[in-house]
N, CA, C and O of each residue as an XYZ file, in Angstrom:
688
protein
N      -7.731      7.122      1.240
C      -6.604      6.787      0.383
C      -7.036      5.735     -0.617
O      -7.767      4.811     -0.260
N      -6.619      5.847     -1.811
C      -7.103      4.848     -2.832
C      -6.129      3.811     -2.845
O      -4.958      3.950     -3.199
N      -6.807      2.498     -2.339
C      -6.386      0.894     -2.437
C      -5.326      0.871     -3.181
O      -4.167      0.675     -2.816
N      -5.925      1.176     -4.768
C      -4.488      0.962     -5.468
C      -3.043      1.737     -5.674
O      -2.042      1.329     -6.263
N      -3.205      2.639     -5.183
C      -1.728      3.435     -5.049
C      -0.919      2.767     -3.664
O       0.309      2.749     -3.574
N      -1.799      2.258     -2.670
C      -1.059      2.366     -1.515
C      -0.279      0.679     -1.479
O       0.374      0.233     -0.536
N      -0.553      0.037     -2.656
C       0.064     -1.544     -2.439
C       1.488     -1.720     -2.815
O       1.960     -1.689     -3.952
N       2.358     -1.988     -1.212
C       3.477     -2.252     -1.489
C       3.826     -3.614     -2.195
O       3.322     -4.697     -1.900
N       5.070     -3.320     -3.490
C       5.091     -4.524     -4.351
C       6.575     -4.917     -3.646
O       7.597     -4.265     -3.860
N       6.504     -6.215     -2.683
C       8.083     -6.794     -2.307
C       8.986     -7.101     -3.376
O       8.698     -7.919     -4.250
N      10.316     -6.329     -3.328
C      11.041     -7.114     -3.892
C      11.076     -6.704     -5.819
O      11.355     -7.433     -6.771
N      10.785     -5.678     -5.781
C      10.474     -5.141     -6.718
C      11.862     -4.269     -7.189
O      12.216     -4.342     -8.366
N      12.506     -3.576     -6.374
C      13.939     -3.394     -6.461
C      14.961     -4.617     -7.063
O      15.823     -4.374     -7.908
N      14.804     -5.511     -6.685
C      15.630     -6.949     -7.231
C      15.178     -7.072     -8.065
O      15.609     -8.222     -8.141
N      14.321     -6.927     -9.389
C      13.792     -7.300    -10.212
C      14.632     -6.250    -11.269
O      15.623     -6.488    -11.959
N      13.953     -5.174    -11.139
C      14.729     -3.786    -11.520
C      16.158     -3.980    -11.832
O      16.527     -3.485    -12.897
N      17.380     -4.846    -10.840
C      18.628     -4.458    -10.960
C      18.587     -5.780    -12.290
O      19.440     -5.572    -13.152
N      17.891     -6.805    -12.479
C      18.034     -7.735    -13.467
C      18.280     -7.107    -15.036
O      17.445     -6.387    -15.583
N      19.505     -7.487    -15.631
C      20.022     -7.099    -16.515
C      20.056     -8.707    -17.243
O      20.877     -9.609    -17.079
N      18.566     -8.644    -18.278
C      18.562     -9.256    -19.448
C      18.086     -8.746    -20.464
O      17.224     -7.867    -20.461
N      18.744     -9.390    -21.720
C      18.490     -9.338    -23.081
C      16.646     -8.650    -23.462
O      16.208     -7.613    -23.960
N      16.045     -9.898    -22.901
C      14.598     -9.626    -23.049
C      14.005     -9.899    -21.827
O      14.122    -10.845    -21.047
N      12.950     -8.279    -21.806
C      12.277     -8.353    -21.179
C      11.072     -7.604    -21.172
O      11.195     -6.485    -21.672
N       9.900     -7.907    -20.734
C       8.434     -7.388    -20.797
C       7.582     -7.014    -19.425
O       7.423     -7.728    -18.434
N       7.179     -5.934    -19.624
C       6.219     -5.520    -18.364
C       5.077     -5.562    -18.692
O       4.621     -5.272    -19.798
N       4.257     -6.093    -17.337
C       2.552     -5.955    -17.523
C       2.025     -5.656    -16.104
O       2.631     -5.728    -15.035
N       0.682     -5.284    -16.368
C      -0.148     -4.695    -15.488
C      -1.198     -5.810    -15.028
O      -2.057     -6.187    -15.825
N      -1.128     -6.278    -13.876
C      -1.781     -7.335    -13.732
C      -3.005     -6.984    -13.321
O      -2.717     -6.107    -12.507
N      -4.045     -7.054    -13.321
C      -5.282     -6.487    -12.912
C      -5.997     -7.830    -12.057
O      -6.154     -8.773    -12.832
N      -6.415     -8.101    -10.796
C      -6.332     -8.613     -9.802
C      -7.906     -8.824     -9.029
O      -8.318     -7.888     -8.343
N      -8.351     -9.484     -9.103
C      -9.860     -9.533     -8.657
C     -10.194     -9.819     -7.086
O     -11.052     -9.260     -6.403
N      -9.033    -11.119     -6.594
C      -9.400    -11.609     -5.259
C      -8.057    -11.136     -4.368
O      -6.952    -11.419     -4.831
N      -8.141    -10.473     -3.191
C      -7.191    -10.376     -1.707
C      -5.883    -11.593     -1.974
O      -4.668    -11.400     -1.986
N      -6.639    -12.855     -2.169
C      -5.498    -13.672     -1.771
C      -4.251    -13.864     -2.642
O      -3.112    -13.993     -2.193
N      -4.651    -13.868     -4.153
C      -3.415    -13.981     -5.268
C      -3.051    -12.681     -5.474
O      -1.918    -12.529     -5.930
N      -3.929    -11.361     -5.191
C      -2.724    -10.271     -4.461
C      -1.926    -10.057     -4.105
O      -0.984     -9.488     -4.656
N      -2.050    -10.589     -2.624
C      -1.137    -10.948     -1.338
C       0.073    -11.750     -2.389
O       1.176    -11.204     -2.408
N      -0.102    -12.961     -3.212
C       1.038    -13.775     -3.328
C       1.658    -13.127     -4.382
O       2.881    -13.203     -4.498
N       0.761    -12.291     -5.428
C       1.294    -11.693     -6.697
C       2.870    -10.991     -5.482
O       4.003    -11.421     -5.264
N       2.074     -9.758     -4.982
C       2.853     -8.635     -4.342
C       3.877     -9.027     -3.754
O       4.852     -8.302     -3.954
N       4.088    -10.110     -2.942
C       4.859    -10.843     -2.195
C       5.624    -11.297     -2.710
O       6.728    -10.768     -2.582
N       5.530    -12.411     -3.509
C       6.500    -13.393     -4.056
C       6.955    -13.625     -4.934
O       7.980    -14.284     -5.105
N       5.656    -12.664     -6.398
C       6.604    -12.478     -7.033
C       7.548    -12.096     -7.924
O       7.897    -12.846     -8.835
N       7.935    -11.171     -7.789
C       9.273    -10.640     -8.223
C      10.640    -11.388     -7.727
O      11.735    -11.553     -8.265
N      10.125    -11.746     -6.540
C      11.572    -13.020     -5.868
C      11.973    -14.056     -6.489
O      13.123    -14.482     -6.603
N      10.399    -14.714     -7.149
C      10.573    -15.536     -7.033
C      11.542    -15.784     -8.697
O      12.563    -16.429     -8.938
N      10.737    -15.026     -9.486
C      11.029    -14.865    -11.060
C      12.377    -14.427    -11.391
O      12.879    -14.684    -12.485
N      13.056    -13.688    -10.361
C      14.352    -13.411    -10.070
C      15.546    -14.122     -9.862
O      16.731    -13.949    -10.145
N      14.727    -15.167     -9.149
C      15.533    -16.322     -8.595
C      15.578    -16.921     -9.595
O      16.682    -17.252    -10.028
N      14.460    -17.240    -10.252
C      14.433    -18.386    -11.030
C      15.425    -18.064    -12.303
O      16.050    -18.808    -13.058
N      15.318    -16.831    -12.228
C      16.412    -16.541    -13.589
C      18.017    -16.367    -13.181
O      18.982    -16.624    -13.901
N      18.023    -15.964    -12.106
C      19.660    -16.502    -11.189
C      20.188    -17.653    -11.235
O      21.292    -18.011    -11.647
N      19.055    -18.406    -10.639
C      19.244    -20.036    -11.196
C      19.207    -20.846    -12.374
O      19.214    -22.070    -12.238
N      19.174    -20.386    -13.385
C      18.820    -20.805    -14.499
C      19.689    -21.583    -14.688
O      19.355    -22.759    -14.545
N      20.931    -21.348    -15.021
C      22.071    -22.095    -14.739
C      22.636    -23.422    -14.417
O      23.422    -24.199    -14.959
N      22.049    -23.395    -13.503
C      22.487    -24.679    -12.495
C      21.977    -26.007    -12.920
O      21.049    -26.218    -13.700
N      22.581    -26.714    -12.410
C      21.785    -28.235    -13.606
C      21.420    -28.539    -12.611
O      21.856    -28.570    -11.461
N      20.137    -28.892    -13.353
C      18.957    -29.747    -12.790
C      17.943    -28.897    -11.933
O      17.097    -29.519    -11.291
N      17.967    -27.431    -11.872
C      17.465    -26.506    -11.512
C      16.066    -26.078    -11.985
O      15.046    -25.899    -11.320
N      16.283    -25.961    -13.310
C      14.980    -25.341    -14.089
C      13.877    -26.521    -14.450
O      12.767    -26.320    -14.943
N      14.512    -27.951    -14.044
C      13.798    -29.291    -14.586
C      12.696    -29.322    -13.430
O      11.528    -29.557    -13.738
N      13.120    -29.047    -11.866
C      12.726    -29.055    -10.630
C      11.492    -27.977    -10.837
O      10.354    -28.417    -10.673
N      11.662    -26.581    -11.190
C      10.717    -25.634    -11.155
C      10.018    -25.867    -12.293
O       8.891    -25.976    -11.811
N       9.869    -26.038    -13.584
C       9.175    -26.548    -14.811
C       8.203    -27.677    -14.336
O       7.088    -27.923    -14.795
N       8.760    -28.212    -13.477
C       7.786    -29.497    -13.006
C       6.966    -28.958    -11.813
O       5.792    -29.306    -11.945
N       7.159    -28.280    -10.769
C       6.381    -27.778    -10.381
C       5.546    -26.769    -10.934
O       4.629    -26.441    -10.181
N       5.602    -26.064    -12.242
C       5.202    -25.206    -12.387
C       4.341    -25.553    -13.345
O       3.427    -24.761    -13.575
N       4.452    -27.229    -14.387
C       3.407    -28.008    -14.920
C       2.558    -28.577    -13.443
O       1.472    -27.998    -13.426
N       2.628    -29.049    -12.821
C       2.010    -29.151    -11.392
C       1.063    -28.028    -11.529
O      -0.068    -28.169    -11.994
N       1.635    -26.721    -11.041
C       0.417    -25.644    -10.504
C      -0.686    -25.235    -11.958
O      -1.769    -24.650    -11.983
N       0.200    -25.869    -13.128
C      -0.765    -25.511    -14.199
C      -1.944    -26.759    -14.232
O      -3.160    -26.756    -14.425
N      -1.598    -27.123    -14.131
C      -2.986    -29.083    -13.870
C      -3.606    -28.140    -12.905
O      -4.274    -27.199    -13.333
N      -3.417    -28.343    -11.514
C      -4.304    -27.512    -10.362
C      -5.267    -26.734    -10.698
O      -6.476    -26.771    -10.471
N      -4.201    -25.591    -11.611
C      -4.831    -24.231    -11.642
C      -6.342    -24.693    -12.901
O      -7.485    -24.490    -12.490
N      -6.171    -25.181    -14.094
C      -6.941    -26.304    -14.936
C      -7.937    -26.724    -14.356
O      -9.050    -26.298    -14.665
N      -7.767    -27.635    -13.407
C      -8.929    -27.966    -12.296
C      -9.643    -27.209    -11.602
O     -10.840    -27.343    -11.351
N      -8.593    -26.000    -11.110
C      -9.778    -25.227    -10.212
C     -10.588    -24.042    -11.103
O     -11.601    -23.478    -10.689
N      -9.981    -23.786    -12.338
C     -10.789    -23.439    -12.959
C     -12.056    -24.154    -13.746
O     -13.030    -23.407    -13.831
N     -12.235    -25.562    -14.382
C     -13.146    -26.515    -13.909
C     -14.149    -26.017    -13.169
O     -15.194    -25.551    -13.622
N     -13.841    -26.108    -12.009
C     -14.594    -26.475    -10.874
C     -15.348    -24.950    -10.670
O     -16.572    -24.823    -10.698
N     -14.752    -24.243    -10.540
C     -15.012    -22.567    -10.408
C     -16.000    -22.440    -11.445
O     -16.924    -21.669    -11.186
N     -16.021    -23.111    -12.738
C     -16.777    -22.087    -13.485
C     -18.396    -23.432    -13.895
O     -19.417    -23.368    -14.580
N     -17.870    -24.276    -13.163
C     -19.291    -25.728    -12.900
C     -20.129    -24.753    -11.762
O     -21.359    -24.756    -11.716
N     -19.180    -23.825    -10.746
C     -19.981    -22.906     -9.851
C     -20.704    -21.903    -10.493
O     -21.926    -21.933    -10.633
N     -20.145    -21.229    -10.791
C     -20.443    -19.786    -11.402
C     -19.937    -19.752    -12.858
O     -18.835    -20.289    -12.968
N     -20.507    -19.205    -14.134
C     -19.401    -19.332    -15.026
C     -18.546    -17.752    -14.617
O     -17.367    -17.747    -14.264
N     -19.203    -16.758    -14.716
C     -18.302    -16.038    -14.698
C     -17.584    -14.999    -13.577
O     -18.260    -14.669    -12.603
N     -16.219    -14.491    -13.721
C     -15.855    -13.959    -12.840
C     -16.270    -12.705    -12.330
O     -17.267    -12.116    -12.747
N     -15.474    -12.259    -11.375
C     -16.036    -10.562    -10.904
C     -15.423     -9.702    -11.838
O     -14.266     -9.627    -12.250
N     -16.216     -9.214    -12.026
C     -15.809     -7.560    -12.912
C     -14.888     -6.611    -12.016
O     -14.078     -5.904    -12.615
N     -14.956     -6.545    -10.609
C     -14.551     -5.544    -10.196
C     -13.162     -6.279     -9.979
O     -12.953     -7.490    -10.047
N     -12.116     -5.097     -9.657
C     -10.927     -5.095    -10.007
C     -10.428     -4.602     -8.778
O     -10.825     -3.458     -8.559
N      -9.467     -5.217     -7.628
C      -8.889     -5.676     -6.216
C      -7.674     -4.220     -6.274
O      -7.556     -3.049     -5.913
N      -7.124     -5.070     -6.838
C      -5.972     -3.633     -7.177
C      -5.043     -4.342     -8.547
O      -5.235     -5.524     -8.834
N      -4.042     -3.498     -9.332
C      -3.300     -3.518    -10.225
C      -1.800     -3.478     -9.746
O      -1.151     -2.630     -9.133
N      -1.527     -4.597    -10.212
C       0.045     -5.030    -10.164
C       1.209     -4.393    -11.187
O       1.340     -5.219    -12.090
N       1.690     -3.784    -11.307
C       2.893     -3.738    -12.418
C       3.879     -5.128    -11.921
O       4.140     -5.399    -10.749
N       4.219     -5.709    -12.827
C       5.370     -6.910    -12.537
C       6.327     -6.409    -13.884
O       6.477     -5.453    -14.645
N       6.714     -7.417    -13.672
C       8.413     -6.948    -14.881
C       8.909     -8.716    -15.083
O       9.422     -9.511    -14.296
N       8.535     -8.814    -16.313
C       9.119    -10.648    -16.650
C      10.430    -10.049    -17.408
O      10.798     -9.071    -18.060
N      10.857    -11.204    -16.923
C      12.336    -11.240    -17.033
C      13.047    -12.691    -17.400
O      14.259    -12.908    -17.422
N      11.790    -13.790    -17.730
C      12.037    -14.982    -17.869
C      10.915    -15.531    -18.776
O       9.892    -14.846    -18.779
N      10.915    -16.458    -19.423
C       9.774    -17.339    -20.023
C       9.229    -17.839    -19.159
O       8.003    -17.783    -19.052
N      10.261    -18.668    -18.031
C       9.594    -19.155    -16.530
C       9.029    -17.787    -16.020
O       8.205    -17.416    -16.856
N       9.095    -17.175    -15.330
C       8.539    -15.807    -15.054
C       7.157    -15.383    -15.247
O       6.253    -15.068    -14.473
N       7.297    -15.497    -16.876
C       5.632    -15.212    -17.914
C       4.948    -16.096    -17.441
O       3.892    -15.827    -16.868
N       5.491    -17.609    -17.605
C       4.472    -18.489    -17.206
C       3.973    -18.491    -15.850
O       2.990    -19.198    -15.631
N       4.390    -17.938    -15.061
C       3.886    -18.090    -13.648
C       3.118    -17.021    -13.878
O       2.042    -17.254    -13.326
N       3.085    -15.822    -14.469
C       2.834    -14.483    -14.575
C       1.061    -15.016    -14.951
O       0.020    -14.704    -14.372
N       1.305    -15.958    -16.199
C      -0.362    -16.519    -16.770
C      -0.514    -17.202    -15.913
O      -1.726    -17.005    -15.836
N      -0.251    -18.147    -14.848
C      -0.940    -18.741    -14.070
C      -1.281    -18.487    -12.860
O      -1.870    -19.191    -12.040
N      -0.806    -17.253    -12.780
C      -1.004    -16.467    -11.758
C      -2.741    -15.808    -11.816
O      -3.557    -15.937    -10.904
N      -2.990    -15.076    -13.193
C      -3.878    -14.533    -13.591
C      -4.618    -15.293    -13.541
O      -5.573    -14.976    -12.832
N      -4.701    -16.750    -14.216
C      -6.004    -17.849    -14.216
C      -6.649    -18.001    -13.089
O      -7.868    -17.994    -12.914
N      -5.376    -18.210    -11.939
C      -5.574    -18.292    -11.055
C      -6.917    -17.520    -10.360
O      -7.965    -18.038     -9.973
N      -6.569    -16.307    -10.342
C      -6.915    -15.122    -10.216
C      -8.620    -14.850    -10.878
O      -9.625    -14.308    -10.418
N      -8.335    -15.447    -11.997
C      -9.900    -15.213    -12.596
C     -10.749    -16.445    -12.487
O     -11.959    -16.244    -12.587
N     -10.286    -17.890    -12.270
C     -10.945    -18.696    -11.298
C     -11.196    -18.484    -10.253
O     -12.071    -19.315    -10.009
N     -10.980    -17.704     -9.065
C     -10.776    -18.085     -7.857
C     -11.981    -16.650     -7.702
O     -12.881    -16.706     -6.864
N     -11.817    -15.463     -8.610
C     -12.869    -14.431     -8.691
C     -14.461    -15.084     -8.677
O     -15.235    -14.999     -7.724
N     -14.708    -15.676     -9.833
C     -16.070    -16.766     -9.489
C     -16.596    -16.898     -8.489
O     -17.735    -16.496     -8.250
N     -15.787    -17.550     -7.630
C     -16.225    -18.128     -6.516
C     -16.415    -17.087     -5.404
O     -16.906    -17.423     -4.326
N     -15.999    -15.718     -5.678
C     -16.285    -14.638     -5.047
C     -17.385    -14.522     -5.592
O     -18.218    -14.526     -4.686
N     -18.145    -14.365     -7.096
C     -19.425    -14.299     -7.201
C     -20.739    -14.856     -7.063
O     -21.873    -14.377     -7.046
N     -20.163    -16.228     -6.952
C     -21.274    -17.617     -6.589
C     -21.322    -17.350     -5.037
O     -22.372    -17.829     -4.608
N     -20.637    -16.810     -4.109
C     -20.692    -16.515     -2.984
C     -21.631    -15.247     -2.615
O     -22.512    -15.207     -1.756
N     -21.337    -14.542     -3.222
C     -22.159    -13.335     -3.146
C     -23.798    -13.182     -3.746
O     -24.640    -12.314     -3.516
N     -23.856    -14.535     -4.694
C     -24.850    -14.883     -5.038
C     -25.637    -15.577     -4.179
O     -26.829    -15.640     -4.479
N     -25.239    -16.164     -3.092
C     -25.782    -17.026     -2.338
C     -25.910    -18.744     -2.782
O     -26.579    -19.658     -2.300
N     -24.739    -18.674     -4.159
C     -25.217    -20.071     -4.405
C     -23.869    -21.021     -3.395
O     -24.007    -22.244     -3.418
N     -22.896    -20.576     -2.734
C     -22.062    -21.270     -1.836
C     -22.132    -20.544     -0.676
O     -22.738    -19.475     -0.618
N     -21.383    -21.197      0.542
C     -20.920    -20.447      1.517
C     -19.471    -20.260      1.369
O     -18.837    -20.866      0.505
N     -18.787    -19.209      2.417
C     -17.500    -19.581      2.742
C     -16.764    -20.878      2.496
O     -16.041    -21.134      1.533
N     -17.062    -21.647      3.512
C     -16.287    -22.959      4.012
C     -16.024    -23.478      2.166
O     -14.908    -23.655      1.676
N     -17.419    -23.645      1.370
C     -17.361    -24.124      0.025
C     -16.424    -23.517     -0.939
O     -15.859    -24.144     -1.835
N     -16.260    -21.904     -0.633
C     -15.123    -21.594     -1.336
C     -14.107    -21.647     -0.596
O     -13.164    -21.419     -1.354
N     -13.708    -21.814      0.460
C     -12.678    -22.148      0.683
C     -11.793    -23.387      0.350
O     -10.579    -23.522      0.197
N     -12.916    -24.292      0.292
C     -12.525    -25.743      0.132
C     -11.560    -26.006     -1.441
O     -10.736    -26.896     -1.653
N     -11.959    -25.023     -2.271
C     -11.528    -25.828     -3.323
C      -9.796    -24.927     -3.431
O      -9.485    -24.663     -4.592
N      -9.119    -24.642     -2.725
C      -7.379    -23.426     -2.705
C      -6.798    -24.441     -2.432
O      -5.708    -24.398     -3.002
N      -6.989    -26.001     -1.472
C      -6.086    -26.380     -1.012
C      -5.033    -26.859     -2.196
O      -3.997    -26.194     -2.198
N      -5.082    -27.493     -2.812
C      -4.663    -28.132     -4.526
C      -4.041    -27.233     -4.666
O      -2.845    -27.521     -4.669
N      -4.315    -25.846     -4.840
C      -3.456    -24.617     -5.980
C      -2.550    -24.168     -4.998
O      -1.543    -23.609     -5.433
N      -2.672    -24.283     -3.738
C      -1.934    -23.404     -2.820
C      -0.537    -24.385     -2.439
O       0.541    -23.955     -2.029
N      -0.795    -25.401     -2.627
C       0.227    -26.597     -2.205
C       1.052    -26.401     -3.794
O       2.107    -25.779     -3.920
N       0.543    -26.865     -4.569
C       1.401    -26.799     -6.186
C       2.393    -25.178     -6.256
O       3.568    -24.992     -6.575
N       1.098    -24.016     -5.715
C       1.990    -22.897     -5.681
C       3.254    -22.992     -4.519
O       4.144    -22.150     -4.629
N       3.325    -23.720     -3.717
C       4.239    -23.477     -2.571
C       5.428    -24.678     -3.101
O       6.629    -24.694     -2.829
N       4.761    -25.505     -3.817
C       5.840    -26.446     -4.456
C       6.778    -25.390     -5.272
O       8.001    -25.487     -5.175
N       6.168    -24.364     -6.091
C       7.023    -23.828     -7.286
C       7.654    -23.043     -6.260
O       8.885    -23.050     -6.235
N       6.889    -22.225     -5.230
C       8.135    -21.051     -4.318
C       9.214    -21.760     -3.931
O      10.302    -21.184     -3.946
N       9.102    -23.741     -3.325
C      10.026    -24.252     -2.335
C      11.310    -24.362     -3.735
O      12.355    -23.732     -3.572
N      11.188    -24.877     -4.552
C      11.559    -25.311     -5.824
C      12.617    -23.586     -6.614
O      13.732    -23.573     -7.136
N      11.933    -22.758     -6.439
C      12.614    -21.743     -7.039
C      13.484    -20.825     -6.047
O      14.465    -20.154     -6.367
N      13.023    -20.920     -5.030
C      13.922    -20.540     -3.717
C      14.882    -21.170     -3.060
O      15.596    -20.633     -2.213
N      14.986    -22.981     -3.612
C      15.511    -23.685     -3.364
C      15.526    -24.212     -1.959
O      16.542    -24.646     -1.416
N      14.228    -24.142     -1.350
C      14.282    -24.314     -0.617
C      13.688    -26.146     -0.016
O      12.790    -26.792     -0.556
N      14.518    -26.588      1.190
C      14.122    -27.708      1.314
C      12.800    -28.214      1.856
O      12.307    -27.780      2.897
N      12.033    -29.526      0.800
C      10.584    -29.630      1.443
C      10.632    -30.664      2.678
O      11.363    -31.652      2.760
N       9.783    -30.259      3.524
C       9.248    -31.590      4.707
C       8.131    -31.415      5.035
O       7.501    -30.357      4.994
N       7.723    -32.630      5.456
C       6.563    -33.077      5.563
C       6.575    -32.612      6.939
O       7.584    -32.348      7.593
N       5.025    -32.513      7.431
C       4.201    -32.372      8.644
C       5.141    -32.773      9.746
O       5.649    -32.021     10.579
N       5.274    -33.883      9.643
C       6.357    -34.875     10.930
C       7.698    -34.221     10.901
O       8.241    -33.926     11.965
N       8.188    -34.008      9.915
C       9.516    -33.089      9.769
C       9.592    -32.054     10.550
O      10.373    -32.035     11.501
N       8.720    -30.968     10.230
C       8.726    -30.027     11.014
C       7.878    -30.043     12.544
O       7.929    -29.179     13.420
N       7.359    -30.893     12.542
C       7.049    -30.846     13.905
C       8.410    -31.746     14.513
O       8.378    -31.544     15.727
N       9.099    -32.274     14.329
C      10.449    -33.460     15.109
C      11.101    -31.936     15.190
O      11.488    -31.675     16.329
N      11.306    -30.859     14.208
C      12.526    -30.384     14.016
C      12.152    -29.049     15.398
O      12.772    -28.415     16.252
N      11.205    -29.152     15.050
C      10.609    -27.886     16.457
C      10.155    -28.252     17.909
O       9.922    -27.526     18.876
N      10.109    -29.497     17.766
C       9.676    -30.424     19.130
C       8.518    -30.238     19.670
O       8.289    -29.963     20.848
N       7.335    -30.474     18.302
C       6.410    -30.374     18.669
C       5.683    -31.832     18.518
O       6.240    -32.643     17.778
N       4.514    -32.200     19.153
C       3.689    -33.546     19.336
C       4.964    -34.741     19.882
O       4.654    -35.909     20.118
């Protein structure tokens, strides 16, 4: 079975029923497993939400700021990615159709991709033998925290710290 036909996109129905003025589709073309996984996953939810919420005061100030957040990160880890390797993988993971439906939306949509073509590099400096694992692993923590800031932020959902959720589950 070919990879790219068989990738379920979550949440892709909710996107669809969005009835705005303007809107643009693109084909995201996808190099590494992991911003896959989050493209496919999260977001159409999330871009959905964010345009549900638009509304609300003090709403879009919360996600704009996280979403200047994941753009610094994403800045850095591209930096750093291309001090490794300059360039990314050619080969292509699988293809996304998404559907923007927001300016917030687009922008996550491009930082999604940067993401994506930084984080490819380090698939090639790996395969090159000039890192190991552990080395590419090391440098997601930054982008993955800023990205989970913009999901907590556009989902509205509430943040806690380590101790939080361990008191709230009765753990340590």
């Amino acid at each position: 079975m070919d990879q790219k036909t068989s990738l379920v996109i979550k949440n892709a129905h909710r996107v669809e029923e969005v009835r705005t003025p303007v809107e643009s589709r693109a084909v995201l073309p996808l190099r590494t497993a992991l911003v896959c996984r989050l493209v496919r996953r999260d977001f159409h939810l999330l871009t959905t939400k964010m345009l549900a919420c638009a509304r609300q005061r003090g709403y879009l100030g919360v996600v704009r700021r996280d979403l200047d957040q994941l753009e610094t990160e994403v800045d850095l880890l591209e930096i750093r990615c291309h001090a490794i390797h300059p360039t990314t993988t050619p080969v292509i993971y699988a293809e996304v159709e998404v559907r923007l439906v927001s300016t917030d939306g687009a922008r996550l949509f491009r930082l999604m991709r940067r993401f994506d073509e930084a984080y490819g590099c380090l698939y090639v400096a790996r395969y090159a033998g000039r890192i190991d694992r552990d080395q590419q692993l090391a440098v997601l923590p930054p982008v993955l925290m800023a990205y989970a800031a913009v999901k907590c932020s556009a989902l509205r959902l509430q943040r806690k710290t380590a101790q939080e959720l361990a008191d709230e589950h009765g753990i340590g």
